[in-house]
One Martini backbone bead per residue (centre of mass of N, CA, C, O) as a GRO file, in nm:
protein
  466
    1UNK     BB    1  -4.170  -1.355  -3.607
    2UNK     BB    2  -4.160  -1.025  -3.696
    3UNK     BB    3  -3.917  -0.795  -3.776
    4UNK     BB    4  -3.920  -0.441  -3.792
    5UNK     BB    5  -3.706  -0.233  -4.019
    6UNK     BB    6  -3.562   0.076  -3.960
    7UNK     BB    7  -3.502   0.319  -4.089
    8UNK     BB    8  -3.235   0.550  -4.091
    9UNK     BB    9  -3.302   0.901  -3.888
   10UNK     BB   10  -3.211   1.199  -3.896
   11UNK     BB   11  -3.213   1.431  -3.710
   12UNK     BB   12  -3.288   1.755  -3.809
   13UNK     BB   13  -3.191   1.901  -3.503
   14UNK     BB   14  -2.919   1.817  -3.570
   15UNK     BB   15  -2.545   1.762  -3.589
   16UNK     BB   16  -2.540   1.558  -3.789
   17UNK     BB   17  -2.398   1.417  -4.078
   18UNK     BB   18  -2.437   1.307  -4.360
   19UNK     BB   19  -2.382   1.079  -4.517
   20UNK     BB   20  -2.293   1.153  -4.806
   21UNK     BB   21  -2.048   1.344  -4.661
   22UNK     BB   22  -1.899   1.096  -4.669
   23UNK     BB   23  -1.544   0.964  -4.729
   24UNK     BB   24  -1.472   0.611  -4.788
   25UNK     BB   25  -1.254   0.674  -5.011
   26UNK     BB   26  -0.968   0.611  -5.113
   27UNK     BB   27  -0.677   0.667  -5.244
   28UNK     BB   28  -0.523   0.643  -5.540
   29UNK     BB   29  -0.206   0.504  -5.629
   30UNK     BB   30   0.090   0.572  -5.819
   31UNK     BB   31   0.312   0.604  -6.065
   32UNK     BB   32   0.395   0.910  -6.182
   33UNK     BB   33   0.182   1.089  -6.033
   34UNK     BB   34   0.042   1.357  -5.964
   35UNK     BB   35   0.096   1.588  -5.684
   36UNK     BB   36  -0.165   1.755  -5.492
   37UNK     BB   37  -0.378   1.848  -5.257
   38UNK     BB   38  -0.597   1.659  -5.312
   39UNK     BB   39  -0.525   1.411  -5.229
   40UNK     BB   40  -0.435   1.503  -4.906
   41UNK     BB   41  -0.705   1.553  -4.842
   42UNK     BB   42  -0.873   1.306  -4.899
   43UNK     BB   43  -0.713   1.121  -4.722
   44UNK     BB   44  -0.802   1.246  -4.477
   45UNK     BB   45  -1.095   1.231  -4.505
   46UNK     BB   46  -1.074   0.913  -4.492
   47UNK     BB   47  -0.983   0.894  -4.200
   48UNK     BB   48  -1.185   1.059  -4.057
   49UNK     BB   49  -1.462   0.883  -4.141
   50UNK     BB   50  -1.387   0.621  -4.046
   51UNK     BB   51  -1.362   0.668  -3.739
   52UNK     BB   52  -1.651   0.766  -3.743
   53UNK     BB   53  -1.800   0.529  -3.858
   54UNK     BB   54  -1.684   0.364  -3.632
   55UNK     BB   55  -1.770   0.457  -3.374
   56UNK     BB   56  -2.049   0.498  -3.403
   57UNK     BB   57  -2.125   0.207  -3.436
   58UNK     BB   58  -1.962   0.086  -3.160
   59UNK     BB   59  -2.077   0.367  -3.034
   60UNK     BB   60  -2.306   0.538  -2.788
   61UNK     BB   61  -2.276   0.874  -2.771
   62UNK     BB   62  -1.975   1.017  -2.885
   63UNK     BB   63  -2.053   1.266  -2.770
   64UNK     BB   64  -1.892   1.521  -2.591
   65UNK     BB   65  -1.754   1.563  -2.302
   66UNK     BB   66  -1.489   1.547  -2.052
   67UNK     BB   67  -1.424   1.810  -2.018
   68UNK     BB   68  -1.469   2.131  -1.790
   69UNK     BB   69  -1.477   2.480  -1.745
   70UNK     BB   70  -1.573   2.770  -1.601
   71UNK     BB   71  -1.515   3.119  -1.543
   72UNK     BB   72  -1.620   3.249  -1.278
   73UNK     BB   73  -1.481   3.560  -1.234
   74UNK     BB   74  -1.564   3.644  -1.518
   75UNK     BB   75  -1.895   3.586  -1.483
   76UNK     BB   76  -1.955   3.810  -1.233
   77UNK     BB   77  -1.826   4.049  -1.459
   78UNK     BB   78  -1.981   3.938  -1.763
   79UNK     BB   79  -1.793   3.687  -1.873
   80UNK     BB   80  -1.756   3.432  -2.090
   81UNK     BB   81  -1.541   3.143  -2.010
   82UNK     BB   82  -1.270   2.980  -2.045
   83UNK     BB   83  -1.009   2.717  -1.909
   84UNK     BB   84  -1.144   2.417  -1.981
   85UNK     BB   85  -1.161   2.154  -2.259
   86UNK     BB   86  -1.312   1.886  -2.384
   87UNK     BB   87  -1.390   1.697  -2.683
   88UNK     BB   88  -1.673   1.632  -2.883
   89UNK     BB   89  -1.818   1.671  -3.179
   90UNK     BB   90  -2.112   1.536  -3.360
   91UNK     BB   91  -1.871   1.591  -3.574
   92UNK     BB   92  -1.581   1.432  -3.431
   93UNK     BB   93  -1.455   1.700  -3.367
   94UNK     BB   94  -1.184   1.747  -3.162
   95UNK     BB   95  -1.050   1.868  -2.837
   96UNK     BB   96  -0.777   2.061  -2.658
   97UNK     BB   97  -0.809   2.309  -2.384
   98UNK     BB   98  -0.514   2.430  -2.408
   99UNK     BB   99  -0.324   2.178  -2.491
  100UNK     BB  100  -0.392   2.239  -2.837
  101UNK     BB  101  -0.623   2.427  -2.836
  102UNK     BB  102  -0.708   2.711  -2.849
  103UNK     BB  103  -0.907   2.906  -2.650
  104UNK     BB  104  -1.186   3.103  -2.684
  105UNK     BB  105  -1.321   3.389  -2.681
  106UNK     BB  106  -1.451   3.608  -2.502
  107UNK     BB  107  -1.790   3.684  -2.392
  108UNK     BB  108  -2.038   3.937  -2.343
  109UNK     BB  109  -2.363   3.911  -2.186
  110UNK     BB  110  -2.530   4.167  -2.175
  111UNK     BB  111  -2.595   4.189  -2.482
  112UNK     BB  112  -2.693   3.844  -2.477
  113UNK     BB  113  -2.900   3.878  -2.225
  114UNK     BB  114  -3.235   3.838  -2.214
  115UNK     BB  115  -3.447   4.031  -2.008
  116UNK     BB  116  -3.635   3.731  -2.055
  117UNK     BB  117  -3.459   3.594  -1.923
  118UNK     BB  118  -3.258   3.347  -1.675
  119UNK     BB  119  -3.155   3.155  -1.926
  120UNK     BB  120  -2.841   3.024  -2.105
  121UNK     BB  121  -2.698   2.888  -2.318
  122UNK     BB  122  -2.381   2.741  -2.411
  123UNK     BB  123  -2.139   2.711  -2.625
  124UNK     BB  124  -1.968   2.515  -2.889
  125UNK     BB  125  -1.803   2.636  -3.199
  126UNK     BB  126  -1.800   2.530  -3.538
  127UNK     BB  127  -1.761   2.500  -3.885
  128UNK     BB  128  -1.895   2.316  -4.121
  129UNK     BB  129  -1.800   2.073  -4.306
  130UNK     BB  130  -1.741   2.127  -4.674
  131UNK     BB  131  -1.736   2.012  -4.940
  132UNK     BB  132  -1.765   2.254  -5.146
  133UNK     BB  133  -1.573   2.455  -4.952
  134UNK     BB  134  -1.447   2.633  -4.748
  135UNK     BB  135  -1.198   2.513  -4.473
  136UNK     BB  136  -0.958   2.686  -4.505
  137UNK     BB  137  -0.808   3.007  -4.382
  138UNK     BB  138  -0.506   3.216  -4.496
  139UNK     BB  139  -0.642   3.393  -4.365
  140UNK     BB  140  -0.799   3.590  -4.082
  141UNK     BB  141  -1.039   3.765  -4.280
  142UNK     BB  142  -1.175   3.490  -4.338
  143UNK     BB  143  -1.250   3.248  -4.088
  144UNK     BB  144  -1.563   3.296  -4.038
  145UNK     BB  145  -1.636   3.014  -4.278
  146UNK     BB  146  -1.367   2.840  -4.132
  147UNK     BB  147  -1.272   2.558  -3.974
  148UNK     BB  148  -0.979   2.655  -4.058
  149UNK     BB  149  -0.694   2.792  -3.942
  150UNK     BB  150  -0.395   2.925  -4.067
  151UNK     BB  151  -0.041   2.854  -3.896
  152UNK     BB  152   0.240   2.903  -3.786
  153UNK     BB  153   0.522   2.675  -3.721
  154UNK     BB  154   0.782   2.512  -3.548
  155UNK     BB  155   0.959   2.242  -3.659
  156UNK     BB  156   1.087   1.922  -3.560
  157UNK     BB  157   1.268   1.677  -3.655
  158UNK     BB  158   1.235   1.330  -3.532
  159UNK     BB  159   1.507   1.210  -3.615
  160UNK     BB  160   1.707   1.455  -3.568
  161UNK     BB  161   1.598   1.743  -3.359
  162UNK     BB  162   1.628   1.900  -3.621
  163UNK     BB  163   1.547   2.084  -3.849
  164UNK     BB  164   1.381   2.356  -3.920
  165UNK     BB  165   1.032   2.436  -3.981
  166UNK     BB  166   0.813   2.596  -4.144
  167UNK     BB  167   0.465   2.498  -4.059
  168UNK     BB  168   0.099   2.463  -4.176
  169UNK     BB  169  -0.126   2.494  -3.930
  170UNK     BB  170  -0.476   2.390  -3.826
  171UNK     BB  171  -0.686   2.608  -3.623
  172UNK     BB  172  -0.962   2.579  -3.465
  173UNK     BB  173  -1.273   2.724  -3.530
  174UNK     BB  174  -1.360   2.817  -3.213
  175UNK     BB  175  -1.682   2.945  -3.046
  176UNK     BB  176  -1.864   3.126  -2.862
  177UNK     BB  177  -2.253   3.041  -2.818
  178UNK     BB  178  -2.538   3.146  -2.793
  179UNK     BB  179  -2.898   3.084  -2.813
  180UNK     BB  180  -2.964   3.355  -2.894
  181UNK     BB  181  -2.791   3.288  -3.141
  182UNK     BB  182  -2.706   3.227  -3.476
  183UNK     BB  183  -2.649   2.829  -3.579
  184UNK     BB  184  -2.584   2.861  -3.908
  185UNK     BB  185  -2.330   2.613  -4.004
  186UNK     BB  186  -2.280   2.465  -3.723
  187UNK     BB  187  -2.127   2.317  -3.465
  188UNK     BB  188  -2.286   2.234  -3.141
  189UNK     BB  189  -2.190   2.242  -2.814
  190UNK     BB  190  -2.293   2.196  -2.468
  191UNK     BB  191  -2.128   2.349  -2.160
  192UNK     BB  192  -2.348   2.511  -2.020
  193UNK     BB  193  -2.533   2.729  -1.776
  194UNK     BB  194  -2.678   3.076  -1.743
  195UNK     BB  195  -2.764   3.226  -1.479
  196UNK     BB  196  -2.978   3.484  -1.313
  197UNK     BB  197  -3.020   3.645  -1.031
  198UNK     BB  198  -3.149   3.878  -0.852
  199UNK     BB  199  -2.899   4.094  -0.863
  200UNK     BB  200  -2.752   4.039  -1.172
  201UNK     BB  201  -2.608   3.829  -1.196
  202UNK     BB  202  -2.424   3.554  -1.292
  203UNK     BB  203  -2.423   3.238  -1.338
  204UNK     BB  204  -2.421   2.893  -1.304
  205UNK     BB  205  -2.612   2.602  -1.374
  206UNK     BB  206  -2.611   2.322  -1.186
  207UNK     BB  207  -2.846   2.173  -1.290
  208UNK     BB  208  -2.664   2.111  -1.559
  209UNK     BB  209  -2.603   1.896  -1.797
  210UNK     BB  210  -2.385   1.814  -2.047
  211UNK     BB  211  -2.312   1.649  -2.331
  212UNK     BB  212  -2.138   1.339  -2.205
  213UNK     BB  213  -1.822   1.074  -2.227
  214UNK     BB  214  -1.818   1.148  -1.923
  215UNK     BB  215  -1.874   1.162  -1.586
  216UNK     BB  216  -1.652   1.360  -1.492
  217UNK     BB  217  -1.788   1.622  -1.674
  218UNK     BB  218  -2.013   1.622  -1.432
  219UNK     BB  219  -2.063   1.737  -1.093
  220UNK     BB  220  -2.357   1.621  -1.076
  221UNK     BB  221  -2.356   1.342  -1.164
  222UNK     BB  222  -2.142   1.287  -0.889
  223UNK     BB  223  -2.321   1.360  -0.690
  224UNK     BB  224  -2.542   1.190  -0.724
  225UNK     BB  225  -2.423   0.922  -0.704
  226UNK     BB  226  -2.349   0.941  -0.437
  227UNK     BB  227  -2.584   0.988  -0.269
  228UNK     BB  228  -2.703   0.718  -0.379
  229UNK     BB  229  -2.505   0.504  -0.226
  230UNK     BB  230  -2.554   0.627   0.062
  231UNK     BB  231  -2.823   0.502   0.070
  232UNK     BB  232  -2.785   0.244  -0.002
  233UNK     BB  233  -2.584   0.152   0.229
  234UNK     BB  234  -2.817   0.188   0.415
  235UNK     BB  235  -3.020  -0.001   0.336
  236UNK     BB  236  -2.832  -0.243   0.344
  237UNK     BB  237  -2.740  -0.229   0.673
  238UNK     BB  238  -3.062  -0.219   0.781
  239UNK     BB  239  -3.121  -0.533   0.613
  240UNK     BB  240  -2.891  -0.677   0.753
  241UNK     BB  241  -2.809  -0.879   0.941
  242UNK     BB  242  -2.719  -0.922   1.279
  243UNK     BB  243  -2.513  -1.059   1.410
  244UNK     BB  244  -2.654  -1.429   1.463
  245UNK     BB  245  -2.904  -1.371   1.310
  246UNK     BB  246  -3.177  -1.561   1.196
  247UNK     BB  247  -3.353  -1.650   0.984
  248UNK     BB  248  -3.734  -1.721   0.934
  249UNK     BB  249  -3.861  -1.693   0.661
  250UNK     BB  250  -4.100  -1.520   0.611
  251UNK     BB  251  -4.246  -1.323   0.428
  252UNK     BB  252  -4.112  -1.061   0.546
  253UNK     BB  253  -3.842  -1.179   0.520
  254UNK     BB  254  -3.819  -1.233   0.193
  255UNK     BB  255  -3.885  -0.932   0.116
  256UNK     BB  256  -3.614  -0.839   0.261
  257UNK     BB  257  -3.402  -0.977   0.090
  258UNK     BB  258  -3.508  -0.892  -0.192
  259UNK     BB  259  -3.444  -0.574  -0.102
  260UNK     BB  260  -3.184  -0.648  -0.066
  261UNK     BB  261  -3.052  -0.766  -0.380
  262UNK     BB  262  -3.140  -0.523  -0.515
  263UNK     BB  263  -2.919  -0.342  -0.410
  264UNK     BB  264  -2.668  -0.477  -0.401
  265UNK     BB  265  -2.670  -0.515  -0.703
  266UNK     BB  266  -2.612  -0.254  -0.767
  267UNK     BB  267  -2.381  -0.103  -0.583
  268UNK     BB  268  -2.155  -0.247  -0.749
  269UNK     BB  269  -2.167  -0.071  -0.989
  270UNK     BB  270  -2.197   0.207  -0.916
  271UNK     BB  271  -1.927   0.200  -0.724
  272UNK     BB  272  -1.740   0.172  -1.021
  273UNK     BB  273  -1.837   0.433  -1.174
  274UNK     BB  274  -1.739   0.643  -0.938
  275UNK     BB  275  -1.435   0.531  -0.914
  276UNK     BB  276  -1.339   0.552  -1.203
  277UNK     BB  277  -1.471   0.810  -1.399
  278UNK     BB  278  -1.486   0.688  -1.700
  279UNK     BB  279  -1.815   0.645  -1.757
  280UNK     BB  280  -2.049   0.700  -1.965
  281UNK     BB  281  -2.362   0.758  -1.884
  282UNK     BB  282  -2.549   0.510  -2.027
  283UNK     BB  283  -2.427   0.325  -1.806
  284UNK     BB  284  -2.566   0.494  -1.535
  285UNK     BB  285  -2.864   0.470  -1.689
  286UNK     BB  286  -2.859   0.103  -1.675
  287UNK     BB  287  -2.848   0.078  -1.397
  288UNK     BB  288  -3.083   0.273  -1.265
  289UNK     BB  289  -3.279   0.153  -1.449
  290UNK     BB  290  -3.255  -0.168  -1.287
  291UNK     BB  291  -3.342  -0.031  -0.992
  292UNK     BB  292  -3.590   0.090  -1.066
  293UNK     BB  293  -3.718  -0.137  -1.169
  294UNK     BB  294  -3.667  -0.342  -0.902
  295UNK     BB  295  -3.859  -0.132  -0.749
  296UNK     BB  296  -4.076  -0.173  -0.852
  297UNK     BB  297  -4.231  -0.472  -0.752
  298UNK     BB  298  -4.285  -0.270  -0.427
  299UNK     BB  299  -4.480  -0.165  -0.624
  300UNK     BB  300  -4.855  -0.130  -0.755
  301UNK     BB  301  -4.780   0.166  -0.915
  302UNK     BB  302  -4.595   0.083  -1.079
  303UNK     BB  303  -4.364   0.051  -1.392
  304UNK     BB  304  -4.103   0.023  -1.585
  305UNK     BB  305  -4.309   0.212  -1.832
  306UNK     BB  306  -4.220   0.485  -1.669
  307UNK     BB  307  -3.938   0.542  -1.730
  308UNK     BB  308  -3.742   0.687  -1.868
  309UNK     BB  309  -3.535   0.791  -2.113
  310UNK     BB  310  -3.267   0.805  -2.320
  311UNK     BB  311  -3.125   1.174  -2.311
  312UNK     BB  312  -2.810   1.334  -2.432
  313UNK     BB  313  -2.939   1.621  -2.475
  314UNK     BB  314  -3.085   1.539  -2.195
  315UNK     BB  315  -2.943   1.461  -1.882
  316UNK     BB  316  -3.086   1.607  -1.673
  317UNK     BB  317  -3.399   1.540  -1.707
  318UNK     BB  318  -3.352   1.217  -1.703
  319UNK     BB  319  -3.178   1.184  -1.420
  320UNK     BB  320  -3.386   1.326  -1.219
  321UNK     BB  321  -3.643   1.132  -1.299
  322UNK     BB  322  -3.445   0.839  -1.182
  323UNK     BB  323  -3.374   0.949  -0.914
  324UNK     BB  324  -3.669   1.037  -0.787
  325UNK     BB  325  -3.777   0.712  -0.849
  326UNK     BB  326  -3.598   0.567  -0.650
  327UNK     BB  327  -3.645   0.747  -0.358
  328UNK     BB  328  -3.935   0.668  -0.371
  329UNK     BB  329  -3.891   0.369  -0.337
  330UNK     BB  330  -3.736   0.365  -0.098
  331UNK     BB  331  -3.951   0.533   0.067
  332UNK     BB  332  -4.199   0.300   0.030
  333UNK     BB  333  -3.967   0.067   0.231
  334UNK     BB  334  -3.912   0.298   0.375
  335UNK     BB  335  -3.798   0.530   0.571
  336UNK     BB  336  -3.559   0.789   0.523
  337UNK     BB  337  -3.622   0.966   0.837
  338UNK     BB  338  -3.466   0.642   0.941
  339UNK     BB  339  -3.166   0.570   1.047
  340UNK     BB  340  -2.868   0.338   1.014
  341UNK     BB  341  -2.567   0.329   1.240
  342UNK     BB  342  -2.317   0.062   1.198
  343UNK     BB  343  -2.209  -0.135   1.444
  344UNK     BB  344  -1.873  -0.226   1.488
  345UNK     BB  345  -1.660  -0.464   1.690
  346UNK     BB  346  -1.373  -0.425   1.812
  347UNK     BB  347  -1.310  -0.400   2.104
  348UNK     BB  348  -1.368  -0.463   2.368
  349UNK     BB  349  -1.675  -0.276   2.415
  350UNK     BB  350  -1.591  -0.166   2.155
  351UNK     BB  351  -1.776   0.081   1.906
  352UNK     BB  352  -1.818   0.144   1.559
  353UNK     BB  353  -1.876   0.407   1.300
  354UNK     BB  354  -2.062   0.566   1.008
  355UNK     BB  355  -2.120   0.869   0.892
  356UNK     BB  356  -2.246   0.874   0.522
  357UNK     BB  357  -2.538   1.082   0.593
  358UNK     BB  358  -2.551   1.404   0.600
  359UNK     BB  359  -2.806   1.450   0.757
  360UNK     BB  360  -2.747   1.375   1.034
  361UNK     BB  361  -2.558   1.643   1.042
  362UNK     BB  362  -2.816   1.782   1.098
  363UNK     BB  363  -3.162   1.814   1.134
  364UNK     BB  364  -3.186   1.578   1.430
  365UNK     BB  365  -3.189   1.258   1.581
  366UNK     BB  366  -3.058   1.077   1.825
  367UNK     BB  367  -3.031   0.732   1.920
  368UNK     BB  368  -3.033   0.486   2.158
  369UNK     BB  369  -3.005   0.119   2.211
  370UNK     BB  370  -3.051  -0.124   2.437
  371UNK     BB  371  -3.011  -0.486   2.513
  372UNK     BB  372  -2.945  -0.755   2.765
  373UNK     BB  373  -3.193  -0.941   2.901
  374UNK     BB  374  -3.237  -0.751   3.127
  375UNK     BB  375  -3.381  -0.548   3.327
  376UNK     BB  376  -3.520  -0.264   3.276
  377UNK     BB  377  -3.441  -0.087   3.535
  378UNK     BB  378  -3.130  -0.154   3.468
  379UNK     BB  379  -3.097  -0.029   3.191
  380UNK     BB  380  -3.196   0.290   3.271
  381UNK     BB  381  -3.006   0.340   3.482
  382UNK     BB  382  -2.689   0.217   3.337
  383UNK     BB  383  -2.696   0.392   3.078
  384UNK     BB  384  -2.598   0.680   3.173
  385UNK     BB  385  -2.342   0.601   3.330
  386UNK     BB  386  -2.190   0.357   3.127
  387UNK     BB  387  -2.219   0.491   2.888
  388UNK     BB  388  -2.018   0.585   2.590
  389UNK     BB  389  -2.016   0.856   2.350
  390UNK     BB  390  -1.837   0.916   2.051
  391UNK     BB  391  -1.650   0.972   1.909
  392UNK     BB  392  -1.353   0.746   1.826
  393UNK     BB  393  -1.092   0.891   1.950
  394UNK     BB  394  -1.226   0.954   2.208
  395UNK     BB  395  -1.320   0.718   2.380
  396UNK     BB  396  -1.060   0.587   2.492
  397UNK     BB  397  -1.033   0.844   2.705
  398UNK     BB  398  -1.293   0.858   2.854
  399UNK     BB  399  -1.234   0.583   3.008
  400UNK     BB  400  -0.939   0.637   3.126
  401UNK     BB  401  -1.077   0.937   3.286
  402UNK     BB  402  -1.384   0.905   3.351
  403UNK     BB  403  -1.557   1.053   3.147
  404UNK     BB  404  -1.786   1.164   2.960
  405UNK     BB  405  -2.014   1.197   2.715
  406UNK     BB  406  -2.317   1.178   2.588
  407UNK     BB  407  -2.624   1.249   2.711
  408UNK     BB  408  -2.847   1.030   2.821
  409UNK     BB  409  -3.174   0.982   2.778
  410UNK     BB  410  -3.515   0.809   2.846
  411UNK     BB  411  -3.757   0.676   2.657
  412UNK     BB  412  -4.083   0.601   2.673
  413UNK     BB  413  -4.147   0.729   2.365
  414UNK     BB  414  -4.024   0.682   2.077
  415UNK     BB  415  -4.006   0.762   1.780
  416UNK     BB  416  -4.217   0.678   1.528
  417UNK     BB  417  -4.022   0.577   1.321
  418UNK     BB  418  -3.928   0.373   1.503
  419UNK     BB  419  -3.884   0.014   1.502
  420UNK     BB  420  -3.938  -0.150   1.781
  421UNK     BB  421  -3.802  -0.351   2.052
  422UNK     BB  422  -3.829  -0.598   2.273
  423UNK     BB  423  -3.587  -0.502   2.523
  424UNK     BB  424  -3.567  -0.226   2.449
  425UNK     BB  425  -3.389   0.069   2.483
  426UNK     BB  426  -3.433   0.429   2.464
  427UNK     BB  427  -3.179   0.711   2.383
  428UNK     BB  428  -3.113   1.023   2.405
  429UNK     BB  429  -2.849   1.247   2.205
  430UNK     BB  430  -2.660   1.502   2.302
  431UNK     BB  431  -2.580   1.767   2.079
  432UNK     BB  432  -2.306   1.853   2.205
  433UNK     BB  433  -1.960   1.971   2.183
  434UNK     BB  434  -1.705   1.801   2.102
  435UNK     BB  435  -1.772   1.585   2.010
  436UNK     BB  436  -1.992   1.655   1.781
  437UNK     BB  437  -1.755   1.794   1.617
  438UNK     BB  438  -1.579   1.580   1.595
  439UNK     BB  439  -1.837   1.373   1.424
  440UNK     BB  440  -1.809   1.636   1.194
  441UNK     BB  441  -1.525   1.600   1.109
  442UNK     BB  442  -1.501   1.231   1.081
  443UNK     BB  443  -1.751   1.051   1.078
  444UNK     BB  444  -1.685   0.932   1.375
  445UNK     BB  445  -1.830   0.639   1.589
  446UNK     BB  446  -1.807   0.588   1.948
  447UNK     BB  447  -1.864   0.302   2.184
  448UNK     BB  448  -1.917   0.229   2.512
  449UNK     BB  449  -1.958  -0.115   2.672
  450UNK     BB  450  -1.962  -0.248   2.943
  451UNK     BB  451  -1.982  -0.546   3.139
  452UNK     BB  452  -2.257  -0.511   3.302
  453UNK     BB  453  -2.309  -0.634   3.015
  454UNK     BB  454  -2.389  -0.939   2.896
  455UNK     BB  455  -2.580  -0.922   2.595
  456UNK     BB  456  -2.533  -0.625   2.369
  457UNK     BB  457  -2.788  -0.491   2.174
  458UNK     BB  458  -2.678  -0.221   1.973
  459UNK     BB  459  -2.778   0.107   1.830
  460UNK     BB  460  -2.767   0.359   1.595
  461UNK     BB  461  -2.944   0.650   1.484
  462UNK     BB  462  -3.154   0.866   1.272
  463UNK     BB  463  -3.379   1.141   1.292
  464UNK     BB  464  -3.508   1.312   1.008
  465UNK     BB  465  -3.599   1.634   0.988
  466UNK     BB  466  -3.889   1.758   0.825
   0.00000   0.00000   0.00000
């Protein structure tokens, strides 16, 4: 089988440099020759491509934001500004604002944001290095079409710690652009998206993802990755066996084990990204995609070729449809609007769990389970007067004080989400009071189930209202 090589082509659309543009040859040097500008002007060129033309072969889409935020008070104001930003240009040149090059200057958004439109996106940019014409300029009313303005400074020797110099360096003409705005000759990187509110404020656009290669540089990628691993650990949970529980090995066995491993095997890989947070978004969408692809498994209608592509200019996009094709298949082999918070036994008689999960303590309800192969009426009789539930801290004094926790009432019909378990008693849990408080202030659950019972197995669950 033979394989065809499409020759590289680049995006006419793209910001990237032509190959041709490369300057790949060093200079030669030799003894007695003149030396002029245009040596070390070659020179320095020589080694800014060499590293352009390394890393671009090396690493897949090298270029994006590290970091970056937007000057928020001054945006509802009605101008554009930034705090700090720092990142890789599409041709390479690297920025780092304002610890290395000064913030571009703030933009007044108001006649530059089209009222027929509701979003704007915002770029940085800098003029495209030139083969043959001006690059820096030597003037500050020249600047307009050159890369670099020269600015004097004052250096000391580092060898000696004094010996100062007025020396001339380059300084980055980076500025900020609308896509109202023409951006020939630019080279631009998106680092926002500002929309109109109704009352005609200015926001950022929570929803906008910019192109970026650090996880961190986007606060929506790490939340979206938040929320995915919250989930996964909850079905994590969900499906494994419970203490001393023997597998049966069932057909119905099988599948969950199945889909115990597609999840665990995610998991973590997923949370060393999260904890990181220092890896490509490419890292983050090829690990998504093999999770994604790997619950088609358990869907009929499912095949991992409906999956999107990444696309790196467009990561809001492609991360959206990758994260909703995920939750929806978690919820094709689970409903999601049933939880279970995994409690384990700390000491005699107490129990405690993690709401993992920030829905639980939203519009829910709460259920407690318990069975103990005692017989039904003395487990629904002795349940609401000896369990007692509450925080995790509360619940030793309340031990202690002889006094309740929260209210549990007997369910003669469990919520249908819930699949009950023969031998099994469940009661509501009223969600009010200090306990749940306090439940919601430190998300820990504590459950106390004194000796009376002999040997309890018991659940904390959480029916998310539709």
């Amino acid at each position: 089988m033979l394989l065809r090589v499409t020759p590289l082509r680049y995006n006419e659309d793209s910001n990237f440099p032509l190959v041709s543009m490369r300057s790949l040859s060093p200079v030669v040097w030799s003894e007695g020759m003149y030396l002029g500008p245009h040596h070390f002007q070659a020179q320095n060129r020589y080694f800014e491509d060499s590293i352009r033309f390394a890393t671009s072969a090396l690493w897949f889409e090298n270029s994006g934001l590290v970091g970056g935020e937007i000057h928020a008070e001054a945006l509802e104001n009605g101008t554009i500004a930034l705090l700090h930003a720092r990142g890789v240009f599409p041709d390479g040149l690297v920025f780092h604002m304002p610890e290395s090059d000064p913030l571009p200057a703030p933009r007044p958004m108001g006649d530059l944001f089209p009222p027929t439109r509701d979003k704007v996106t915002i770029f940085l940019a800098v003029p495209a290095r030139k083969p043959n014409g001006l690059n820096c300029a030597l003037d500050e009313r020249e600047a307009g079409e050159a890369r670099f303005l020269a600015e004097t400074r004052t250096l000391h020797d580092e060898t000696t710690g004094r010996d100062e110099k007025s020396v001339r360096l380059g300084r980055k003409n980076i500025r900020l652009l609308l896509d109202t705005e023409p951006s020939g000759g630019l080279v631009t990187l998106p680092v926002a998206r500002v929309m109109r509110s109704g009352s005609g404020r200015f926001l950022p656009d929570p929803s906008f993802i910019p192109p970026c290669v650090q996880l961190s540089a986007s606060a929506r990628l790490m939340s979206m990755l938040g929320r995915l691993i919250e989930i996964l650990e909850e079905r994590s949970a969900e499906f494994s066996l419970a203490g001393g529980e023997r597998p049966s090995f069932s057909t119905q066995e099988l599948a969950r084990f199945w889909f115990l491993h597609t999840i665990n095997a995610a998991l973590a890989p997923l949370r060393h990204l999260y904890y990181s947070k220092r890896g490509h978004p490419e890292e983050l969408f090829v690990e998504m995609s093999r999770l994604g692809g790997a619950l088609c498994t358990f869907a009929l209608e499912s095949h991992p070729r409906d999956l999107p592509v990444y696309d790196h200019q467009r990561l809001g996009e492609c991360f959206d449809a990758l994260d909703l094709h995920i939750r929806r298949h978690l919820e094709m082999i689970i409903p999601t609007n049933c939880l279970k918070i995994p409690l384990k036994a700390e000491e005699k008689y107490f129990y405690s769990g993690e709401v993992r999960d920030q829905r639980c303590l939203g519009r829910s309800t709460w259920v407690f389970a318990v069975g103990d192969g005692g017989g039904e009426a003395e487990v629904i009789s002795k349940t609401p007067l000896l369990v007692k539930i509450c925080s995790r801290a509360f619940v030793p004094e309340l031990v202690k004080r002889a006094l309740p926790g929260f209210s549990l009432t007997h369910l003669q019909t469990p919520p249908s989400a819930i699949a009950t378990r023969p031998g099994t008693q469940y009661f509501s849990i009223s969600k009010s009071g200090p306990c749940w408080d306090h439940i919601v202030k430190t998300r820990q659950v504590g459950v106390y189930v004194p000796g009376e019972f002999a040997e309890p197995e018991v659940e904390l669950l959480v029916v998310i209202d539709s």
